[in-house]
C-alpha positions as CSV (number, residue, x, y, z in Angstrom):
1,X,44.2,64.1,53.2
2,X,46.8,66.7,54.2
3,X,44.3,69.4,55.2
4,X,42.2,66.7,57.0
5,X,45.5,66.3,59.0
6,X,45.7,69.7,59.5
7,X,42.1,70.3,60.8
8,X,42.6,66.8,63.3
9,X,45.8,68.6,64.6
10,X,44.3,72.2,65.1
11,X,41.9,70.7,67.1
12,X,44.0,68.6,69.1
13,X,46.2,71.6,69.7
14,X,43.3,73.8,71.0
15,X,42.5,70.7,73.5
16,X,46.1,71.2,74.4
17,X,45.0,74.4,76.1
18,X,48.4,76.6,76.5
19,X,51.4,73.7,76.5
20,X,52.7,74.5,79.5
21,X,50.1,77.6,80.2
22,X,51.2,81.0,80.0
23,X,52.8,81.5,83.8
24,X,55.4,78.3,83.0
25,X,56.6,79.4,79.6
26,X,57.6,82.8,80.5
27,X,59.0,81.5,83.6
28,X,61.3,78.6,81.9
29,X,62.3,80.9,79.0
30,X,63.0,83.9,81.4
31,X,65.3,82.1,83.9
32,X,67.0,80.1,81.2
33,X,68.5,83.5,80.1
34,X,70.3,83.6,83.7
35,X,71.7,80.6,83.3
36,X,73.6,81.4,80.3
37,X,77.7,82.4,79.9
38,X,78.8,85.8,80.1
39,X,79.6,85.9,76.5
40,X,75.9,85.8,76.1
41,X,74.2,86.9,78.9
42,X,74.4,91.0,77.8
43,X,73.0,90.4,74.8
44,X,70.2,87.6,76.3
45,X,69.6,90.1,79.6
46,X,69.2,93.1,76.7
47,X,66.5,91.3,75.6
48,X,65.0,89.5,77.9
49,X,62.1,91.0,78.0
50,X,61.3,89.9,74.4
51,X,62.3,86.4,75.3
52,X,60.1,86.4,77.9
53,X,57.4,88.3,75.7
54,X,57.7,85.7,73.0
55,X,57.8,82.4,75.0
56,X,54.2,82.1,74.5
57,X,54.6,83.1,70.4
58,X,54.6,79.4,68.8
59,X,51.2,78.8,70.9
60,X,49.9,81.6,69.0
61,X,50.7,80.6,65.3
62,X,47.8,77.8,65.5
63,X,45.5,80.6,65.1
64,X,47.2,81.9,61.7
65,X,49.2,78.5,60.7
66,X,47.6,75.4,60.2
67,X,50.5,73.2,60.1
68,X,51.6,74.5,63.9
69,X,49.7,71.7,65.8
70,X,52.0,68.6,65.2
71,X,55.1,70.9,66.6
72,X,54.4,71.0,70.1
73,X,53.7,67.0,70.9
74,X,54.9,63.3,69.9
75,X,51.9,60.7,70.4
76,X,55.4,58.6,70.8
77,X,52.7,55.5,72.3
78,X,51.1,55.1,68.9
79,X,54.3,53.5,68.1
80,X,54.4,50.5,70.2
81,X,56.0,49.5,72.9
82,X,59.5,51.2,73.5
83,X,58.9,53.4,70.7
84,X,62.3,54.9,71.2
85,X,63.7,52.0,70.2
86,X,61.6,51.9,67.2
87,X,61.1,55.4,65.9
88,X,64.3,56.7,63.3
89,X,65.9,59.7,64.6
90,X,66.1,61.2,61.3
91,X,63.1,62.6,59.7
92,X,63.6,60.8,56.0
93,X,64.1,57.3,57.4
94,X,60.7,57.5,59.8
95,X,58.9,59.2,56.5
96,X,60.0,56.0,54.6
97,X,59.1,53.3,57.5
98,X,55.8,55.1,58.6
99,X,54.9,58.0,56.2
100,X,54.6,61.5,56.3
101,X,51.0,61.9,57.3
102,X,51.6,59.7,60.4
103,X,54.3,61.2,61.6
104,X,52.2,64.8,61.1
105,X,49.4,63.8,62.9
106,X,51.1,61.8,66.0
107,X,53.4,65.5,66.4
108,X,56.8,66.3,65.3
109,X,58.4,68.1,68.5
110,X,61.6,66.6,68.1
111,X,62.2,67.4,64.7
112,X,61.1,71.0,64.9
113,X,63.6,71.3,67.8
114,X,65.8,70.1,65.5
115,X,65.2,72.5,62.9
116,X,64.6,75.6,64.9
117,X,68.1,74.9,66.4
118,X,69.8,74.9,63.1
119,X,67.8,78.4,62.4
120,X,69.2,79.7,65.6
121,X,72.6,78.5,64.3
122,X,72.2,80.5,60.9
123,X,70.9,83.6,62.5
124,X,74.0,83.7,65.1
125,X,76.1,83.3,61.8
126,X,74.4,85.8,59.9
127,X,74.4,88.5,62.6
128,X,70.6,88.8,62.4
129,X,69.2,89.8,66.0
130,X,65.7,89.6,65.1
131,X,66.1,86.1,63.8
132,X,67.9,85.2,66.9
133,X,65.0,86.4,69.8
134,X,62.8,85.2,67.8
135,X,64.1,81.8,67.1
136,X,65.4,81.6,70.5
137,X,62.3,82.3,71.9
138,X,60.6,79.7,69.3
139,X,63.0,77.0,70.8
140,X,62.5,77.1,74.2
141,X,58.5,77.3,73.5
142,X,59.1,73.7,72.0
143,X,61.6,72.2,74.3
144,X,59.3,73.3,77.3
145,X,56.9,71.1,75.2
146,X,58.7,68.3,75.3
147,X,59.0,68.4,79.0
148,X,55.5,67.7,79.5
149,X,54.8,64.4,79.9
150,X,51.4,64.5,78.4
151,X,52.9,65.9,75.2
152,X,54.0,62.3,74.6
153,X,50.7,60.4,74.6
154,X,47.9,59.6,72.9
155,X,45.8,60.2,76.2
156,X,47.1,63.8,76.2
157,X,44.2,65.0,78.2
158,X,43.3,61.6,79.9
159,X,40.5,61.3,77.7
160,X,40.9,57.8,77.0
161,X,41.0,57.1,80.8
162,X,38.2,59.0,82.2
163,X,40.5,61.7,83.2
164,X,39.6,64.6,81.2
165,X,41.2,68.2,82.2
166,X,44.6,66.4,83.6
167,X,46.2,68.1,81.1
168,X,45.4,71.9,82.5
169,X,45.2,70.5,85.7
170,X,49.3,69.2,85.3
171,X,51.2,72.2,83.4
172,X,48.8,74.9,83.9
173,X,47.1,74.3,87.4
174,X,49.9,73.3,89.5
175,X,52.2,75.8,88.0
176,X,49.8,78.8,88.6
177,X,49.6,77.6,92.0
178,X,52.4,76.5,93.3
179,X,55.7,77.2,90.8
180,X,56.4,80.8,92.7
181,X,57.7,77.8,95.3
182,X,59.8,75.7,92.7
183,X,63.9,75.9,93.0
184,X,64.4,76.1,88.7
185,X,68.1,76.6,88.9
186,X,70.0,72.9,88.2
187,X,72.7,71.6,86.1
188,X,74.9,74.1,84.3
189,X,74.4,74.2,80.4
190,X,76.1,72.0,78.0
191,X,77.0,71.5,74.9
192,X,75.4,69.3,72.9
193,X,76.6,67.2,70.0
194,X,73.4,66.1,68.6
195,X,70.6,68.5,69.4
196,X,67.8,66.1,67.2
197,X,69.3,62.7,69.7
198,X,69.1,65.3,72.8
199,X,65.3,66.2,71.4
200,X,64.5,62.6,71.3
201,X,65.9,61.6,75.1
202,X,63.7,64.4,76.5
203,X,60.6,63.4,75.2
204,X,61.8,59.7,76.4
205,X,62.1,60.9,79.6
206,X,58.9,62.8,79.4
207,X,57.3,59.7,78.2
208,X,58.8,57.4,81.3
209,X,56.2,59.9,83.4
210,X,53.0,59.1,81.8
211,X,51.5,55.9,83.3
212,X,52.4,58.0,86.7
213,X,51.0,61.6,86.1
214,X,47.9,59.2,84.9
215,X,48.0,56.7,87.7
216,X,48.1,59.5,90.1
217,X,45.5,61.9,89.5
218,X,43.3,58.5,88.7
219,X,44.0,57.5,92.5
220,X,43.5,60.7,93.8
221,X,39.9,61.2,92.1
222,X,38.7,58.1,94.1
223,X,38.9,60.1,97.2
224,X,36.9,63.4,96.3
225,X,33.4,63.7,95.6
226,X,33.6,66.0,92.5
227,X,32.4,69.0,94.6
228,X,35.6,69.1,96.7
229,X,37.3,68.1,93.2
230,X,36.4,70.7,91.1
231,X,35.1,74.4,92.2
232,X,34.6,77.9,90.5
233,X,37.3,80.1,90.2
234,X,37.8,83.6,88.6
235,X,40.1,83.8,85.5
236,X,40.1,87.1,84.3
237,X,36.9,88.8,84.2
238,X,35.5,85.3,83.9
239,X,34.0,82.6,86.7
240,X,35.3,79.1,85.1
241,X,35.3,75.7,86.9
242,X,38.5,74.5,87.4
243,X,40.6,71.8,90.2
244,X,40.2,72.9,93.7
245,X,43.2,74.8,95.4
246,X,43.3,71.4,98.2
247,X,43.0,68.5,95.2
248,X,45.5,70.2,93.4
249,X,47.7,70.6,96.4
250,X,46.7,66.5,97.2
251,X,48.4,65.8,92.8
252,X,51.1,67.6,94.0
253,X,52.5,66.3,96.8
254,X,51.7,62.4,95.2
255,X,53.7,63.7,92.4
256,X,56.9,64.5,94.2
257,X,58.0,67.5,92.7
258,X,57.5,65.9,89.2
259,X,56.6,69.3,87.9
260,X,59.5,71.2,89.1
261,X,62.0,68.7,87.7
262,X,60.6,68.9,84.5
263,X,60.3,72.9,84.7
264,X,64.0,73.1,85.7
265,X,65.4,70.5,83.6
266,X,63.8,72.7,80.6
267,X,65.0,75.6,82.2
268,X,68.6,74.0,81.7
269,X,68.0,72.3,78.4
270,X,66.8,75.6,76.5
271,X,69.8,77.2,77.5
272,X,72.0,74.7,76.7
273,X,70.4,74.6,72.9
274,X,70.8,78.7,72.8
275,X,74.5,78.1,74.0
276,X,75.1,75.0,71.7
277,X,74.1,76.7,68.7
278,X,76.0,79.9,69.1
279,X,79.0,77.7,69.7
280,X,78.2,75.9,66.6
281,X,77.8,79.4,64.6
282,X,81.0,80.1,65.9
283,X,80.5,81.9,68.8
284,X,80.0,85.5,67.6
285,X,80.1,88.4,69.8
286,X,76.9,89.2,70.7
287,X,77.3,92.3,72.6
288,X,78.0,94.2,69.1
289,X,74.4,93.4,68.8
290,X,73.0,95.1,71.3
291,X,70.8,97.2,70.2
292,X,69.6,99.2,73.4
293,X,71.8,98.5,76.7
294,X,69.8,98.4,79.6
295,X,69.0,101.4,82.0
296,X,70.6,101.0,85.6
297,X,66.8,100.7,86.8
298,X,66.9,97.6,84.6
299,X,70.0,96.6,84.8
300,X,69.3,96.3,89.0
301,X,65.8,94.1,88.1
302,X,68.1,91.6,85.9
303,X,70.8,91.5,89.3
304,X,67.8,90.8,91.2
305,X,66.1,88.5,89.4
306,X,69.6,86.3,88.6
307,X,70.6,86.4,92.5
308,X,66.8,85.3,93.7
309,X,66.9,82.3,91.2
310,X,70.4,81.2,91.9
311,X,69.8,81.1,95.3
312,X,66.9,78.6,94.5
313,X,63.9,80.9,94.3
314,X,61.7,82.1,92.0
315,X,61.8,85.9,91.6
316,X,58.4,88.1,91.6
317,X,57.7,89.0,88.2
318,X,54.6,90.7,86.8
319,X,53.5,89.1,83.7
């Protein structure tokens, strides 16, 4: 049973395409290091690099791990209606009211924030700088995940609707096209208390956006003969068919800046988890761990980059 859940989920993953594609994970992790405190920020901007390197890491595992899939989504619809109200929080009590094979095959995402938090935590606690970029990096791969609307549905890719490739065409597409245009910086970070309740109210208010992101591009498609829809485009050294530059200008606008809010409210919420769980470890000081400072010509890029995005921007980076 367990490795026919694990197969299901693999695939579902690879449908998934990227999460949020390549160009939006870097981005979220990369700017969520500017928004941290200055107790932080040397070590963070030390590594930033890595952090940005690494956004795209827990993507990667499905290749090597079979269990990844169910980490980066919640099919929280499977559940009802107002499956907030009706899914436990903690992960023993939904085991015991719906079992651990559904939970594993209808995704995980808040949980493993959960968990990957409290690995942050230990790291911080136990000095260990690898095990902080790379759990940091982890993190912010998942709660970028959780951001996505149509990482908390069962119609993940608007297969069930007629409306297959609105998954790409939402986090990957618009992104690509038009995120060097989005203001990212928000909300300062926060503590949180409960990092597992703060897991579940984003994907809640991911979930709120699904009958729109659907209803939308379902509108939209009415209008345009699929020729005008959907045209050939070069990726790479590759010609693929993919949404037209004008019907995925037409999404965007009917969405309303949808996709920035949910970039820059990630953006605020992976630093806020990074923050949270050093203060929880007890805030250690971080600059002790830095391993290699950063050269002046580096230093200057970080000044840059932290000035452009405050100012509402998005700095020109080369990924």
């Amino acid at each position: 049973m367990r490795s026919s859940i694990n197969i299901i989920c693999g695939l579902l993953l690879i449908l998934l395409c990227s999460s949020w594609g390549f160009y939006a994970h870097y981005r979220i992790n990369r700017m969520a290091v500017y928004m941290l405190p200055k107790a932080m920020a040397g070590f963070y901007k030390a590594n930033i690099e890595f952090i940005t390197d690494h956004a795209v890491s827990a993507d990667k595992k499905r290749y090597v791990d079979s269990t990844e899939a169910p980490r980066h989504f919640l099919n929280a619809d499977h559940y009802g209606k107002n499956p907030f109200a009706r899914i436990p929080k903690r992960w023993k009590d939904a085991v015991v009211k719906y079992s651990e094979d559904t939970l594993y095959i209808n995704g995980t995402v808040p949980w493993t924030i959960q968990r990957n938090y409290y690995w942050l935590v230990d790291a911080f606690k136990r000095h260990d700088t690898t095990g902080i970029l790379t759990t940091s990096a982890n993190l912010g791969h998942y709660i970028a995940d959780a951001h996505v609307p149509l990482h908390l549905t069962q119609n993940y890719n608007g297969q069930l609707t007629n409306q297959t490739g609105i998954h790409a065409l939402w986090e990957t597409r618009l992104p690509e096209l038009f995120g060097n245009n989005y203001n990212l910086y928000g909300s300062k970070v926060k503590y949180i208390n409960d990092p597992l309740a703060q897991a579940f109210k984003i994907c809640k208010a991911s979930f709120n956006e699904v009958d729109s992101v659907l209803l939308m591009e379902r509108l939209l498609s009415r209008k345009y003969p699929l020729n005008k829809k959907m045209v050939r485009v070069k990726r790479g050294n590759r010609m693929v068919t993919d949404y037209s530059v004008e019907y995925s200008r037409a999404y965007q606008k009917l969405l309303r800046g949808m996709v920035q809010r949910r970039m820059r409210a990630a953006v605020q919420m992976v630093a806020s988890y990074w923050y949270s769980a050093w203060v929880d470890a007890g805030q250690p000081d971080l600059d002790k761990l830095i391993a290699k400072p950063l050269n002046f010509a580096e230093m200057q890029k970080t000044r840059h980059e932290e000035a452009v995005f405050k100012s509402g921007k998005i700095p020109v980076i080369d990924y």
